[in-house]
N, C-alpha and C positions, 0 to 999 in steps of 0.2 A: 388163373393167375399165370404169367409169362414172367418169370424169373430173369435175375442176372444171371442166367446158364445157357451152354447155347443150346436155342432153338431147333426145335424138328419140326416140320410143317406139315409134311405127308408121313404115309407107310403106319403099323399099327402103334406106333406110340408118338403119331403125330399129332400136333394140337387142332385140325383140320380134322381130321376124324373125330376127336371126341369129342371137338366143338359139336359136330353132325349129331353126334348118338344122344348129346344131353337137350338139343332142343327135339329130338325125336323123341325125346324120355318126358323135359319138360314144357315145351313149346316154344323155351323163351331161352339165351343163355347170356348173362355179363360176361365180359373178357378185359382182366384189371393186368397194364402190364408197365412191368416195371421199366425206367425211365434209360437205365444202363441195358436191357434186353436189347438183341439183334445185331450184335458187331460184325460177327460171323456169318452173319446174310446180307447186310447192307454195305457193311467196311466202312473200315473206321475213318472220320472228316479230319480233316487238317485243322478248319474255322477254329478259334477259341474264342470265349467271350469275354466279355466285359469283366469279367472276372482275372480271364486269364485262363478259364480251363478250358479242355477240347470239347466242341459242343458236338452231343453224341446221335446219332442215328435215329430220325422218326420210327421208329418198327410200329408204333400204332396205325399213324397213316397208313405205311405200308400193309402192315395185315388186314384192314380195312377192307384193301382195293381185292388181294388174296380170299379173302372170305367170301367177299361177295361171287367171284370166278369161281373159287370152289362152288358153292353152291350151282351156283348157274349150268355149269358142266356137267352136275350130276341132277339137274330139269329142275330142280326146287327154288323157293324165295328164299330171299334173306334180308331183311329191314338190317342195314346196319348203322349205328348211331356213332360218331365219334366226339369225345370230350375232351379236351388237351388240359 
């Protein structure tokens, strides 16, 4: 889970690490993340919606494309699925 907190990506209490350690534990790992997560890595959009409110930063796209490069940079696969 990727909370409304900010984000750490790398380093040891990155979610990029333990992403690593839990599919090396389990084979497999979900990543559920919260809809307001990533201000402080993508910066905050001007756009507002139909509503009227600020519409807030993809962080799931984005870690997506991060995941997969992690992996890759350290020789391993990574199947990643994204669901909006």
């Amino acid at each position: 889970l990727v909370p409304e907190v900010p984000v750490v990506t790398e380093g040891l209490k990155g979610i990029l690490p333990h992403l690593e350690r839990v599919v090396e534990q389990k084979g497999y790992a979900v990543v559920v993340v919260a809809e307001g997560a990533g201000e402080e890595l993508l910066g905050k959009k001007a756009e507002i919606d139909a509503g009227g409110n600020r519409k807030l930063p993809e962080l799931g796209k984005w870690l997506c494309d991060e995941i997969g490069a992690y992996f890759k940079k350290r020789g391993k696969v990574a199947t990643v699925k994204y669901v909006d």
